[in-house]
C-alpha positions as CSV (number, residue, x, y, z in Angstrom):
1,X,-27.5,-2.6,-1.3
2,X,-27.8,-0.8,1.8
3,X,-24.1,0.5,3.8
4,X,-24.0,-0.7,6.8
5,X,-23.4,1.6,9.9
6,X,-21.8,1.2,13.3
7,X,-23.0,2.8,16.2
8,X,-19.8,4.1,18.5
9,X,-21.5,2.8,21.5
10,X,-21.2,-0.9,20.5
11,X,-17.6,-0.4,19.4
12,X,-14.9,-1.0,22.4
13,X,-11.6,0.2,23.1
14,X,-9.5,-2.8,21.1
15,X,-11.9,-2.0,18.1
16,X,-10.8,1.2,17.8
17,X,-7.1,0.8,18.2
18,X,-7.4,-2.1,15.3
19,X,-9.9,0.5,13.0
20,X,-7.3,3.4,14.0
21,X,-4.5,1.3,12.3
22,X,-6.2,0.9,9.0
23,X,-4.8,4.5,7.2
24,X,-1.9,3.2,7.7
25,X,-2.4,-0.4,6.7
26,X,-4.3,1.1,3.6
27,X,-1.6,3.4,2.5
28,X,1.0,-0.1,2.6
29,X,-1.1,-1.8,0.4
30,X,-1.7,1.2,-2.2
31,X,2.1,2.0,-2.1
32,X,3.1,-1.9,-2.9
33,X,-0.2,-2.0,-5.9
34,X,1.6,0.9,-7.2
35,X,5.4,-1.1,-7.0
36,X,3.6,-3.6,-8.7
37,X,3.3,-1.5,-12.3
38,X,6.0,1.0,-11.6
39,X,9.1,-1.7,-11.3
40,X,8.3,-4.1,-14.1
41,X,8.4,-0.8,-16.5
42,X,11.5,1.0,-15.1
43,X,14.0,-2.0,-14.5
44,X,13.6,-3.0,-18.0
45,X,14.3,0.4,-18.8
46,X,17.2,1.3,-16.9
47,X,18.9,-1.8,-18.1
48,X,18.2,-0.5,-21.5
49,X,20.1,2.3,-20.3
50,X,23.3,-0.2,-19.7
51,X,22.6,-0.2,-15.9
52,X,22.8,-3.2,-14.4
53,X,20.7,-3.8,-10.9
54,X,23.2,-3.2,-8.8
55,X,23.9,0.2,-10.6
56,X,20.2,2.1,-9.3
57,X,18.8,1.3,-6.1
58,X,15.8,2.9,-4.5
């Protein structure tokens, strides 16, 4: 499979404003994939714990 390249001259300025915005668009999406393992396992334990949901916030 070959990668495809771009070359910079073909890309124009509202190209790279939308390609500039993907760091932070790719850190969102790792930070909620991570939410997604990280609060089924801690709320069940914190309410093993006695502490109801209102009792730990983040």
């Amino acid at each position: 499979m070959a990668i495809a390249t771009i070359n910079p001259a073909d890309v124009d300025d509202e190209q790279r404003r939308r390609l500039a915005k993907n760091p932070g668009r790719l850190t969102a999406v790792a930070f909620f994939t991570a939410a997604l393992v990280f609060f089924p396992v801690i709320v069940p334990f914190f309410q093993s714990l006695g502490l109801s949901m209102t009792d730990f916030s983040f």
